[in-house]
NUVODO-233688 format. One line per 2 residues: number of its first residue (from 0); for each residue x, y, z of C-alpha. Coordinates in steps of 0.02 Angstrom, whole numbers. Layout:
N
NUM	X:Y:Z | ...
end
This chain:
159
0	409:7217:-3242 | 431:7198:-3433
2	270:7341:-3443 | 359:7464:-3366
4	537:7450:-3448 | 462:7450:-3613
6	367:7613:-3552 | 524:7682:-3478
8	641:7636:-3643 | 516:7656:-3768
10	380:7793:-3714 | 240:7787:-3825
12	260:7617:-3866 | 118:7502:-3934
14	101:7350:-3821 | 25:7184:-3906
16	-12:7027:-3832 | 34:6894:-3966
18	-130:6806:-4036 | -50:6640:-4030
20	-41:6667:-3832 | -221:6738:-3810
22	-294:6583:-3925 | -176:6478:-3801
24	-277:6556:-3649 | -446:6531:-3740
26	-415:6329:-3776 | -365:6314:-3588
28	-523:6380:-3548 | -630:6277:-3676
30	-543:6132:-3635 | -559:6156:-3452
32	-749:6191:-3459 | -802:6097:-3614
34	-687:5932:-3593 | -512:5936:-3696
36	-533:5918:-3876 | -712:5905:-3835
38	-831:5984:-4000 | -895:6094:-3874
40	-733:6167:-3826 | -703:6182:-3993
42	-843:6279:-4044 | -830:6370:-3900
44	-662:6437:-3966 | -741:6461:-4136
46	-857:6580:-4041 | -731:6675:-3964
48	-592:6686:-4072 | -672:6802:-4194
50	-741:6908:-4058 | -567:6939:-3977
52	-511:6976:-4169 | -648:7097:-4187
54	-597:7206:-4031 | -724:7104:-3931
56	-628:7072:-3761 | -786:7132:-3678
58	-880:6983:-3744 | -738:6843:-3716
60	-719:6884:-3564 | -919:6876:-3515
62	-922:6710:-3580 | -797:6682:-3477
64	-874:6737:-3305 | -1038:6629:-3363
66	-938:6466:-3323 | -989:6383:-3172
68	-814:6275:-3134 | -846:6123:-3026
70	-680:6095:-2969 | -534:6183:-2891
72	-417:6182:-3045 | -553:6237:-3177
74	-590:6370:-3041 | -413:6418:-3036
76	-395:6429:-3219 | -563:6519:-3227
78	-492:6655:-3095 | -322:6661:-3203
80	-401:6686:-3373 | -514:6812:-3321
82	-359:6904:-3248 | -263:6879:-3397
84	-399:6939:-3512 | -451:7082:-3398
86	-269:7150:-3367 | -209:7145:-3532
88	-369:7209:-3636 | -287:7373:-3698
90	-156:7251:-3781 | -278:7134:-3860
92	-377:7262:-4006 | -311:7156:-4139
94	-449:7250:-4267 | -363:7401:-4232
96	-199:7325:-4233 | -208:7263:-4393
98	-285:7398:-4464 | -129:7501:-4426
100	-26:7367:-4467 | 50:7334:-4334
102	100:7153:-4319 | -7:7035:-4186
104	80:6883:-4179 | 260:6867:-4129
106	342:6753:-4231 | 476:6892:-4327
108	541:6934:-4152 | 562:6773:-4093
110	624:6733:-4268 | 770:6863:-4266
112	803:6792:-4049 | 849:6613:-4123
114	923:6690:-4288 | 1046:6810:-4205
116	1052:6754:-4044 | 1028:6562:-4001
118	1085:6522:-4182 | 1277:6611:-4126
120	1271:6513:-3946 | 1199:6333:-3996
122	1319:6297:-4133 | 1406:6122:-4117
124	1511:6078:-3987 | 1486:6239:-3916
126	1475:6244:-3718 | 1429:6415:-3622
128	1416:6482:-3461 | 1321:6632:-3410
130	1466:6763:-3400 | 1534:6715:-3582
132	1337:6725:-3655 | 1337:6892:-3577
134	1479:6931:-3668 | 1438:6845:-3812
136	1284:6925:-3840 | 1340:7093:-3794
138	1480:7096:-3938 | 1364:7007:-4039
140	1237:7164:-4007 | 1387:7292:-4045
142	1429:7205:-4208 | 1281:7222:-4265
144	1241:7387:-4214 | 1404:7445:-4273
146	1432:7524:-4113 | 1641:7502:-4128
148	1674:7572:-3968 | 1566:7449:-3886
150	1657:7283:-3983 | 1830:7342:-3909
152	1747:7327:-3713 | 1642:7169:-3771
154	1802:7091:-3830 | 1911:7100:-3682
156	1739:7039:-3587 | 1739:6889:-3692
158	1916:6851:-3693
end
């Protein structure tokens, strides 16, 4: 699990979920109780959104358990959200996250993924199998890194 190899390669590290993902979990709720793109959902997200800024899982995730679903997907989602929320409440103290300045969203990793990685393998005409993007990306990693032992054995990998 992604958890504990962070944990294991990085001890002490600070986990975040990514607000953009949370607010995703919040509009499936509000859209499964309230009716999608309903002004109920809506405000119903405009409720909750500044309570889960504020450190206020607790409160989310009451609202939450209040909903009576009358079907067996909004029940599903129901029992998935409140998992999600419950299980990953350490990682969602965005107040305190911010205050620390840490960032919440994840947009500069995913930024520097497409930048140095998907930017190298989608160029065109380019074709790739798993094997040479192993390669690829583990040269690409050495370079980089200017790890020059490493580019030697990434080399004859990709070659």
């Amino acid at each position: 699990m992604l958890r504990n190899l962070a944990a294991y390669h990085f001890p002490g590290v600070v986990e975040i979920v990514d607000w953009y993902h949370a607010t995703q979990h919040l509009w499936e709720i509000a859209n499964a109780w309230h009716g999608d793109g309903s002004r109920k959902a809506k405000n119903w997200v405009r409720r909750n959104e500044p309570r889960l800024m504020e450190d206020g899982i607790e409160p989310v995730i009451a609202s939450i358990r209040q909903w009576q679903p009358v079907d067996t997907e909004s029940e599903r989602i129901k029992r998935e959200n409140l998992h999600y929320f419950s299980t990953n409440s350490k990682r969602m103290r965005y107040a305190t996250f911010k205050d620390r300045d840490y960032p919440i969203g994840s947009g500069s990793v995913e930024s520097a993924c497409k930048q140095y990685g998907q930017g190298r393998l989608k160029q065109p005409g380019m074709r790739w199998k798993e094997p040479g993007i192993e390669a690829i990306a583990f040269l690409r990693s050495a370079t980089l890194n200017r790890r020059s032992k490493d580019i030697l054995q990434a080399a004859r990998k990709v070659a």
